[in-house]
C-alpha positions, 0 to 999 in steps of 0.5 A, spaced: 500 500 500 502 506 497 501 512 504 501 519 502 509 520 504 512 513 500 509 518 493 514 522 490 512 530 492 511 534 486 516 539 483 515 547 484 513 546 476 508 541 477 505 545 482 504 551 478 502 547 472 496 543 476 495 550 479 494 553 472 490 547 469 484 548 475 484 555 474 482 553 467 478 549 469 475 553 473 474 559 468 472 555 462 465 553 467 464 559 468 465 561 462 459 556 459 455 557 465 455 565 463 454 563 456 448 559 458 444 564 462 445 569 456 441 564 451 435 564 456 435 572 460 432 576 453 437 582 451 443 577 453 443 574 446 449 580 443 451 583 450 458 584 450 461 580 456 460 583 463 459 578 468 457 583 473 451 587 467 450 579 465 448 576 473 444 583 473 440 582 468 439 574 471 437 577 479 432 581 475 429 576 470 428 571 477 425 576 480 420 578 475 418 571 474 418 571 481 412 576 482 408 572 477 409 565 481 407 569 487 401 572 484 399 566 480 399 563 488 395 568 491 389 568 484 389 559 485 389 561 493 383 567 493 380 561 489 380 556 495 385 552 491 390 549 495 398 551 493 403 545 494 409 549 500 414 547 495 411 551 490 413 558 495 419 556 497 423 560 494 418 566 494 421 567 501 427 570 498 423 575 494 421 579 499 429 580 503 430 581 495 426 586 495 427 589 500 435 589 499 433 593 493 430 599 496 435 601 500 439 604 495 437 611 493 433 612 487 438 612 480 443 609 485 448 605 481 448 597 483 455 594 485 454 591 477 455 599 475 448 599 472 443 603 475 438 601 480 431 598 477 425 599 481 421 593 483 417 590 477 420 593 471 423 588 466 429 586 465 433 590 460 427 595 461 429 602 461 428 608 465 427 615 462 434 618 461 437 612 462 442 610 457 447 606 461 445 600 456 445 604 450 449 600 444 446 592 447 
């Protein structure tokens, strides 16, 4: 049986090697998963790789469907249905988001750099005088 301290210790090359190797790794995963959300969040076909206006754009698309799910639930729910607990999990968290984004002040910018947007508008949505996305 071969213990940790019988195999031979990796060079200061090796190490490097192995380091840059799974950073790699590492980045090409996140690479494809940011290219995987622009397919599905609307406006992100041709943006211009911006992780930070990319996740932006994700929170706020989550956030509107979000809205919808909570509303369908209250419509099934007012019609006496009954809503299986699973289905308001994650609705939990859209009140903490909501209130997270109502503490910067209004026209203040997000830690993406791209202004905030008001509960309820859509994604890539603009407000009037702002044309921080113009060009996307």
């Amino acid at each position: 049986m071969v213990t940790v301290d019988d195999r031979p210790r990796l060079t200061e090359e090796e190490k490097k090697q192995n380091h840059i190797q799974s950073e790699h790794k590492r980045r090409t995963q996140i690479r494809n998963g940011l290219e995987a959300v622009s397919k599905i969040v609307p406006g992100c076909e041709n943006l211009q790789r911006s992780e930070g206006v990319l996740l932006h754009k994700l929170v706020e698309f989550m956030a509107v469907h979000m809205e919808e799910r909570q509303k369908m639930i209250e419509e099934l729910e007012s019609l006496g249905e009954e809503v299986d607990p699973q289905m308001k999990v994650c609705l939990r968290n859209l009140d903490d988001y909501h209130k997270n984004r109502s503490k910067p002040e209004e026209g203040a910018m997000s830690a993406s750099g791209s202004p905030t947007k008001e509960p309820g508008e859509q994604p890539g949505e603009q407000r009037e005088g702002d044309d921080s996305h113009a060009g996307y």
